[in-house]
N, C-alpha and C positions, 0 to 999 in steps of 0.2 A: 544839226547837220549830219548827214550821215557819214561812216565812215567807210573806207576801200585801201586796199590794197595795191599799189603798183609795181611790176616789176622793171628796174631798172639795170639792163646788163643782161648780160654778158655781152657787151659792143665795147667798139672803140670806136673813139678815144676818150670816152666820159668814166669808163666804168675799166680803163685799161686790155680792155678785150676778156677778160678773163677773172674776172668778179662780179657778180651777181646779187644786188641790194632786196630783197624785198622789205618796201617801204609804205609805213602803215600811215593813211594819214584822213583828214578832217579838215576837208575844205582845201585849200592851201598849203595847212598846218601840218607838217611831219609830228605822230604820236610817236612813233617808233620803228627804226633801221634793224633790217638784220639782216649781217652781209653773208654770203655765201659762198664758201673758198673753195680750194678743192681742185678747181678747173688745170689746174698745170702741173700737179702734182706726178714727181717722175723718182722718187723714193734716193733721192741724191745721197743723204747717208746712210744708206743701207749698200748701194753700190761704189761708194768711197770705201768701203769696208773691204771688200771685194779684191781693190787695187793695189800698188804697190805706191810708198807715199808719193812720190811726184809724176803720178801719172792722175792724180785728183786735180790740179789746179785750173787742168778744163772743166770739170764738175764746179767748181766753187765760182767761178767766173762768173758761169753762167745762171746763179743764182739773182745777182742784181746788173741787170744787162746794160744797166745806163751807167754803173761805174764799177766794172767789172776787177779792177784794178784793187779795190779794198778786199774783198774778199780774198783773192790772189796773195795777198799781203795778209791778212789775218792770217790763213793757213799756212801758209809756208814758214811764218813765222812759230806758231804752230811745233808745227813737225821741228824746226830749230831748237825752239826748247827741249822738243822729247830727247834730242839725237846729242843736244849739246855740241850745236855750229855758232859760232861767233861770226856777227858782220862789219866786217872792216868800215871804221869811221865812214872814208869817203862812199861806200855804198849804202850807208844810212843814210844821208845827205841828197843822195842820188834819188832812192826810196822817199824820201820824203816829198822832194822836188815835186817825181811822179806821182804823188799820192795828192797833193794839192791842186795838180794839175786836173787831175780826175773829178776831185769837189768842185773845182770852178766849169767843167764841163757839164757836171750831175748837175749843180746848181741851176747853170743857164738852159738848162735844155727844160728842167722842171717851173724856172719864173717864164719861159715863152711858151709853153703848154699852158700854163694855169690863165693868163692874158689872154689866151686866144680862147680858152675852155671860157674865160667870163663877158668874151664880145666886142666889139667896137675896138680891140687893141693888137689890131695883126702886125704891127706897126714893134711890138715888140717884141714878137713874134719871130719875124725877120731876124730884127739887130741879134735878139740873142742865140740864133742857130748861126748868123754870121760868124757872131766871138766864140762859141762852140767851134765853129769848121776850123778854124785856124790852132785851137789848142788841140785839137783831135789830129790835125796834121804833123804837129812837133810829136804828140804821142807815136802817129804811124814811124814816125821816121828815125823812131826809135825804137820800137820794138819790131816793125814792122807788119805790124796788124791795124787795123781802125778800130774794133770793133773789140774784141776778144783777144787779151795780149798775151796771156800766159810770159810773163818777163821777168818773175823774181825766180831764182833759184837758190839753192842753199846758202847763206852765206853772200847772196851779193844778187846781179842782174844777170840777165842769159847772156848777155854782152855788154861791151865796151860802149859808153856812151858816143855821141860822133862827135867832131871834134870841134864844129861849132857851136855846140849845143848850150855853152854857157852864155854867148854872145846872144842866139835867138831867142833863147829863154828869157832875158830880162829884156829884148825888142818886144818880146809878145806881153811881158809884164806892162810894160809904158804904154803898147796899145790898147791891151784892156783895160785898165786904170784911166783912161780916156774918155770911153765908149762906153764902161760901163756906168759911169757915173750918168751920163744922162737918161738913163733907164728912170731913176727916181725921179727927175722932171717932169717926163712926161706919165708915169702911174699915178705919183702924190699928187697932183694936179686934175687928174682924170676925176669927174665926179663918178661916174660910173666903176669904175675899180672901188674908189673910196668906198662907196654905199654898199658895193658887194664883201666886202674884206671889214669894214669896219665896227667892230660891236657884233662880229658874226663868229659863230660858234666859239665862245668864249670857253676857256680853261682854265679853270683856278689853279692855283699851284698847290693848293690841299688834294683837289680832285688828279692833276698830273703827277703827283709822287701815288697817290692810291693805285693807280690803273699803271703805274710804274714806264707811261712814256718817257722816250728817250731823244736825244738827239736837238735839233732847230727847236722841236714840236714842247720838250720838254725846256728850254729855256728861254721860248718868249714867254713860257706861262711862269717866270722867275726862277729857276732851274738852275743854279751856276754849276754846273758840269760837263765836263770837256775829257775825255779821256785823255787825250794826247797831254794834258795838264797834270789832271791828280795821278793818272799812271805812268808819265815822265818817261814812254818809251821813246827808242832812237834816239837823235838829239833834240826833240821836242824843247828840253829843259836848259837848252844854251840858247834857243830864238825867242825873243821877247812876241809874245802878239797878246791880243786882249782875246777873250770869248766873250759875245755881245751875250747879254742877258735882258731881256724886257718883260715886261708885269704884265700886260691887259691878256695875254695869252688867248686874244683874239687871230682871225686871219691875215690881218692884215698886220700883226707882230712875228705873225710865220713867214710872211713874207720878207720882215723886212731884217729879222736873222739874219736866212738864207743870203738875202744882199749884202749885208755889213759882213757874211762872213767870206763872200769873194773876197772881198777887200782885202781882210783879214790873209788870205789864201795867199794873196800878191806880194804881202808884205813877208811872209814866212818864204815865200819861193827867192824872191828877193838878198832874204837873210841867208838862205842856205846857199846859194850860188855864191856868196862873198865870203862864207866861213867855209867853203866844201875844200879841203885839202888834196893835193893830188895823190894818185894813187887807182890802182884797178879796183873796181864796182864789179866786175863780174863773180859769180856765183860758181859752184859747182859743178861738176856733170849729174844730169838727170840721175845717175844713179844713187842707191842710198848711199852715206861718208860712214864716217864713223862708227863705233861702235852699236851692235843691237840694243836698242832700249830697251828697260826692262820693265815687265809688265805690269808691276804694278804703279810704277809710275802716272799720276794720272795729272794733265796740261789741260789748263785754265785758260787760255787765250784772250785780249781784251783789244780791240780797236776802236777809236774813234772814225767809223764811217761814213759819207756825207749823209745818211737817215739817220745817222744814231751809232749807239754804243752796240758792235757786234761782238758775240762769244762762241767761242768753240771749247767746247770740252772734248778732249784726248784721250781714251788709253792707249798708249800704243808698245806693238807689238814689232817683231823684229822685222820686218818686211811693210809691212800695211798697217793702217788703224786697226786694235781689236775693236773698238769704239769709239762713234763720233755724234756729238749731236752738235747743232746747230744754233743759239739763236740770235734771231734778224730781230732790227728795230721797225723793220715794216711792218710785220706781226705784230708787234708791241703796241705800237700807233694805232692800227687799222682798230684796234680793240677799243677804242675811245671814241668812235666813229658814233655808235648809238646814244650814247649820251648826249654828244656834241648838238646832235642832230635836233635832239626831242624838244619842238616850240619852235621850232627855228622854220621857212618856209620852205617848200619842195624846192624852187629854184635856189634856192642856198646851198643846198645839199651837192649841188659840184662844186663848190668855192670850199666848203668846210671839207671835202673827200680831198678836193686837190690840194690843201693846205697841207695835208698831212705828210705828200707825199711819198705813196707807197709805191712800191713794185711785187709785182703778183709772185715773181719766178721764185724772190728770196722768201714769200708769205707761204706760200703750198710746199715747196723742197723736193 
């Protein structure tokens, strides 16, 4: 049978608008993926370098668009280190809150993409931009942005939180915890989800420590790692929650992570609204505090992101980064994408790309 060449992408929303597969195949059959990046690339840490430190947290945002909120938190945190800012208990708590609040939005917004990316499942579609609008709502109304929040500041938040916010916060926990369970009724059920996600682009956990995936991606394929656990930042290490861990490290164990670790999300949000002690959460003034860093200092930063484990490496300098690089678990993931692929049938190849869930903005920089 002979073989050809396809190009798939640069479209949306199969290929995220801004990725470009050429995919080599025989018959049906994918031989071999090669993705092609690039498309969005806008040189983010070379003009972080450029700024003064908290005039980046618009840059860093807009790295991963769908949870803009972890990056925001990685860097500032960041710059905390170099500068030597401590954040007052109740503004870890705060931070925390909002940082799980974001997973469960990343999350839902990526299983009703993927449902509607594999067909006959608009139906999930809906619910889960439903349970998304309403946490995106508590987020607006709190930093006052929907989209791009710029809200951590030195040492705490831009502001005071509102003064309902603990009361609606566990109303929106009890409704999602509701709504979101019947999501798996109606997927685990669906033959057609089953047959697209199950036994499809499979990952061993010899091959996901090799290729050094991170994140959902790295611990359905057996993976127990969790930064927010082994790195014990915030108070991570006072809230009991489990990290789900699954073996078949197929699509249909990426999916079903991502779900048990809403759950997970609720319970941890849950925990910190009952242990969050009173006290101002607010942060600093935009300008720099403390003392000038000194240069050869150099900050290692680690967060558990909803894609994975994100890093920032530091030198900084009395004003601005002398140096920053970036790395994203999107980039990490998208790297497993060819392998995943080869044997596996051309229409798989959006079930096995959207398992991974990547985001282009954090892949190119």
């Amino acid at each position: 049978m002979p073989r050809m060449k396809i190009n798939v992408g640069p479209i949306h929303p199969s290929t995220h608008g801004v990725l470009r597969l050429i995919v080599d195949v025989e018959g049906d059959t994918i031989m071999d993926v090669e993705p092609h990046i690039g498309f969005l690339h806008r040189g983010v840490e070379k003009l972080m370098e450029t700024r003064m430190y908290m005039q980046n947290p618009s840059y860093t945002e807009k790295l991963d668009y769908v949870a803009p909120m972890g990056w925001d938190d990685l860097y500032v945190s960041a710059v905390e280190s170099a500068i030597g800012v401590e954040v007052s208990e109740p503004a870890q708590y705060a931070r925390m809150i909002l940082l799980e609040l974001q997973r469960i939005a990343s999350h839902l917004l990526w299983l009703g993409t993927l449902a509607n990316d594999l067909g006959q499942m608009f139906t999930v579609f809906m619910w889960a931009f439903r349970e998304r609008a309403k946490v995106l709502k508590l987020l607006e109304d709190v930093t006052g942005s929907r989209m791009f929040y710029v809200n951590f500041r030195l040492g705490g938040l831009s502001s005071e939180l509102p003064i309902d916010f603990e009361d609606r916060t566990l109303a929106l926990m009890d409704y999602l915890e509701e709504h979101v369970r019947e999501y798996t009724y109606h997927l685990d059920s669906n033959p057609i989800f089953m047959e697209r996600t199950k036994n499809i682009g499979v990952l061993t956990k010899k091959n996901a420590i090799d290729y050094g995936v991170t994140g959902p991606v790295a611990r359905a394929s057996g993976i127990d790692f969790d930064a927010r656990k082994e790195l014990s930042y915030y108070m991570y290490k006072k809230i009991k929650f489990n990290t789900p861990v699954l073996s078949n490290g197929d699509c249909y164990d990426r999916y079903k992570i991502r779900f048990i670790e809403i759950q997970e999300s609720i319970n941890i949000i849950r925990a910190c609204v009952q242990k969050m002690p009173k006290g101002s959460v607010k942060g600093a003034p935009i300008k720099l505090i403390g003392q000038p860093a000194k240069i050869d200092n150099i900050i290692i930063q680690h967060r558990e992101l909803p894609r994975g484990e994100g890093i920032i490496y530091l030198v900084p300098e009395a004003q601005r980064p002398y140096r920053i690089a970036l790395r994203s678990p999107s980039y990490i993931n998208l790297s497993v994408l060819p392998y995943l692929s080869k044997g596996a049938k051309y229409a798989d190849l959006f079930a096995i790309l959207g398992s991974l869930d990547v985001v282009m903005a954090e892949i190119d920089k």
